[in-house]
C-alpha positions as CSV (number, residue, x, y, z in Angstrom):
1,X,34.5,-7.4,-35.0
2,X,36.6,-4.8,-36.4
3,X,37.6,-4.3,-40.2
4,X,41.2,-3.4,-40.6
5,X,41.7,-1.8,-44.3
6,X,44.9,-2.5,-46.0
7,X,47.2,0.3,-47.0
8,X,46.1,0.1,-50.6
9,X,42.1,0.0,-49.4
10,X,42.9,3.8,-47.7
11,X,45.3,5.0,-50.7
12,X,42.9,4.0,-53.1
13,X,40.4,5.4,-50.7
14,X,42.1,8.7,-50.3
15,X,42.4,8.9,-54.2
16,X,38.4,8.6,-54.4
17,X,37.9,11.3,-52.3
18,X,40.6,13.8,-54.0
19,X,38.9,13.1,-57.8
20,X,35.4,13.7,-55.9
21,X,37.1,17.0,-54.1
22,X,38.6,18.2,-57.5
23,X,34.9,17.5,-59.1
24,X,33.2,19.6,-56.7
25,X,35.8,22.6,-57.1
26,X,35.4,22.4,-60.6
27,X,31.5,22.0,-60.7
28,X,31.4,25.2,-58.2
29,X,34.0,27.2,-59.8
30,X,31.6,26.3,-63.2
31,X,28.9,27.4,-60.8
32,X,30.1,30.7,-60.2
33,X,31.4,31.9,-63.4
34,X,27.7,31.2,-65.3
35,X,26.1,33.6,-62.2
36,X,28.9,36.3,-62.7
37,X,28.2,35.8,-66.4
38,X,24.8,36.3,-66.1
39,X,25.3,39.4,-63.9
40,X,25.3,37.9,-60.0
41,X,21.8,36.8,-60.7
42,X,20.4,33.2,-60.1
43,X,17.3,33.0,-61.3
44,X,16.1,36.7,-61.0
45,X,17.6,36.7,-57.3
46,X,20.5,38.7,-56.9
47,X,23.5,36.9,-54.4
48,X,26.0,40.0,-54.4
């Protein structure tokens, strides 16, 4: 028995996923500037 989702199931669907997409950017572009802030170091490990 297959599911068929409704148009506004998969656009509300697809909206979901860009938010998450746009919250991961963010987080890792967050990510990134605090290690170049702190030199390219994580933790005493360097990642240049």
């Amino acid at each position: 028995m297959s599911e068929e989702k409704t148009r506004a199931e998969l656009h509300h669907e697809a909206e979901q996923l860009e938010r998450h997409k746009a919250g991961l950017e963010l987080g890792l572009a967050n990510a990134w500037e605090t290690i170049s802030l702190n030199g390219g170091k994580l933790k005493g490990i360097n990642i240049r």
